[in-house]
C-alpha positions in Angstrom: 79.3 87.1 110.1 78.0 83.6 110.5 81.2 82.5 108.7 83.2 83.3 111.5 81.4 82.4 114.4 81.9 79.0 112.6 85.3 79.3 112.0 86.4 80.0 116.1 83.9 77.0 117.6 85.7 75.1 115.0 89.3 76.1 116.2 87.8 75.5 120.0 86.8 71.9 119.3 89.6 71.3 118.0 92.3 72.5 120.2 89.8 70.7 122.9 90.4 67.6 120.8 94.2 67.9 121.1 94.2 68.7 124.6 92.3 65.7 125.0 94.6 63.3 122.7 97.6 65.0 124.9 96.6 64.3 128.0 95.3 60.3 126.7 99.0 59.9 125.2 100.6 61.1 128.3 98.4 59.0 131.3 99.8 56.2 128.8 102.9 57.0 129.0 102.7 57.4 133.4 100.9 53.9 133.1 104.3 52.4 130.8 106.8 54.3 133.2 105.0 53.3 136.4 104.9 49.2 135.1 109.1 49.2 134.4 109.5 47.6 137.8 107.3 44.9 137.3 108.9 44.3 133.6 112.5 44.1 135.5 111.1 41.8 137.9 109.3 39.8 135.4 112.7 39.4 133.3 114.7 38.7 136.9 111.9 35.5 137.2 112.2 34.2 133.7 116.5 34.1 134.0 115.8 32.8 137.7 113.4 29.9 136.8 115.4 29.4 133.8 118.8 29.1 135.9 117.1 26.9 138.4 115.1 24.4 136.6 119.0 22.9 135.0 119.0 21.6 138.0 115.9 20.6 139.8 111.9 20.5 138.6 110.6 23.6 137.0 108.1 23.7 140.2 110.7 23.7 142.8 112.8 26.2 140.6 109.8 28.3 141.0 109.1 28.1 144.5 113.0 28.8 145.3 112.8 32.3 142.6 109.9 33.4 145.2 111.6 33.4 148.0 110.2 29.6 148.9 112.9 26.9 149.1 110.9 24.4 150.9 108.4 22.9 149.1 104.9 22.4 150.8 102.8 19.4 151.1 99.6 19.8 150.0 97.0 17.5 151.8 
Protein backbone atom coordinates (compact mmCIF):
# COMPACT_ATOMS: atom_id res chain seq x y z
CA UNK A 1 0.00 0.00 0.00
CA UNK A 2 2.92 2.31 0.77
CA UNK A 3 4.24 1.30 -2.64
CA UNK A 4 1.73 3.17 -4.33
CA UNK A 5 1.25 6.16 -2.44
CA UNK A 6 4.90 6.52 -3.51
CA UNK A 7 4.49 5.76 -6.95
CA UNK A 8 1.46 8.76 -7.65
CA UNK A 9 3.59 11.78 -5.44
CA UNK A 10 6.27 10.54 -7.73
CA UNK A 11 4.16 10.94 -11.07
CA UNK A 12 2.88 14.47 -9.40
CA UNK A 13 6.43 15.88 -8.99
CA UNK A 14 7.07 15.05 -11.92
CA UNK A 15 4.50 16.15 -14.26
CA UNK A 16 4.92 19.45 -11.82
CA UNK A 17 8.51 19.44 -13.01
CA UNK A 18 7.49 19.39 -16.67
CA UNK A 19 5.00 21.88 -16.36
CA UNK A 20 7.56 23.97 -14.89
CA UNK A 21 10.39 23.21 -17.66
CA UNK A 22 7.28 24.15 -20.25
CA UNK A 23 6.43 27.10 -19.13
CA UNK A 24 10.53 28.24 -18.53
CA UNK A 25 11.12 27.11 -22.31
CA UNK A 26 8.25 29.00 -23.51
CA UNK A 27 8.67 32.71 -21.43
CA UNK A 28 12.07 32.12 -23.39
CA UNK A 29 10.88 31.77 -26.34
CA UNK A 30 8.18 35.29 -25.80
CA UNK A 31 11.50 36.97 -24.53
CA UNK A 32 13.42 35.73 -28.24
CA UNK A 33 10.17 36.69 -30.25
CA UNK A 34 9.62 39.96 -28.41
CA UNK A 35 13.69 41.13 -29.04
CA UNK A 36 13.39 40.48 -33.19
CA UNK A 37 12.81 44.15 -33.66
CA UNK A 38 15.64 45.28 -31.86
CA UNK A 39 17.88 42.45 -33.77
CA UNK A 40 16.45 44.06 -37.29
CA UNK A 41 17.28 47.36 -36.03
CA UNK A 42 20.51 46.43 -34.74
CA UNK A 43 21.42 44.80 -38.33
CA UNK A 44 19.79 48.16 -40.12
CA UNK A 45 22.67 50.22 -37.76
CA UNK A 46 25.64 47.96 -38.58
CA UNK A 47 24.86 48.16 -42.77
CA UNK A 48 24.06 51.97 -41.97
CA UNK A 49 27.29 52.86 -40.16
CA UNK A 50 29.05 50.63 -42.35
CA UNK A 51 27.54 52.46 -45.68
CA UNK A 52 28.30 55.80 -44.07
CA UNK A 53 31.66 55.72 -42.59
CA UNK A 54 33.17 55.11 -46.84
CA UNK A 55 32.54 58.31 -46.76
CA UNK A 56 32.97 60.45 -43.77
CA UNK A 57 34.26 59.57 -39.93
CA UNK A 58 32.84 56.56 -38.32
CA UNK A 59 31.39 59.25 -35.59
CA UNK A 60 29.59 61.32 -37.98
CA UNK A 61 28.36 58.08 -39.79
CA UNK A 62 26.88 57.38 -36.48
CA UNK A 63 25.29 60.41 -35.57
CA UNK A 64 23.66 60.58 -39.34
CA UNK A 65 22.30 56.47 -38.81
CA UNK A 66 20.46 58.07 -35.57
CA UNK A 67 18.61 60.41 -37.05
CA UNK A 68 21.55 63.28 -36.19
CA UNK A 69 23.18 64.82 -39.23
CA UNK A 70 24.60 67.72 -37.49
CA UNK A 71 27.27 67.08 -35.37
CA UNK A 72 27.31 68.93 -31.86
CA UNK A 73 29.93 70.81 -30.23
CA UNK A 74 30.73 69.70 -27.06
CA UNK A 75 32.03 72.53 -24.66
Amino acid sequence: MTDSNDRESFNWKKIFTSLTFFLCALSLVFIAISLRPVAQWAQYQNICVDQESQKSPIEWSVRKCNGRSKVYQVK
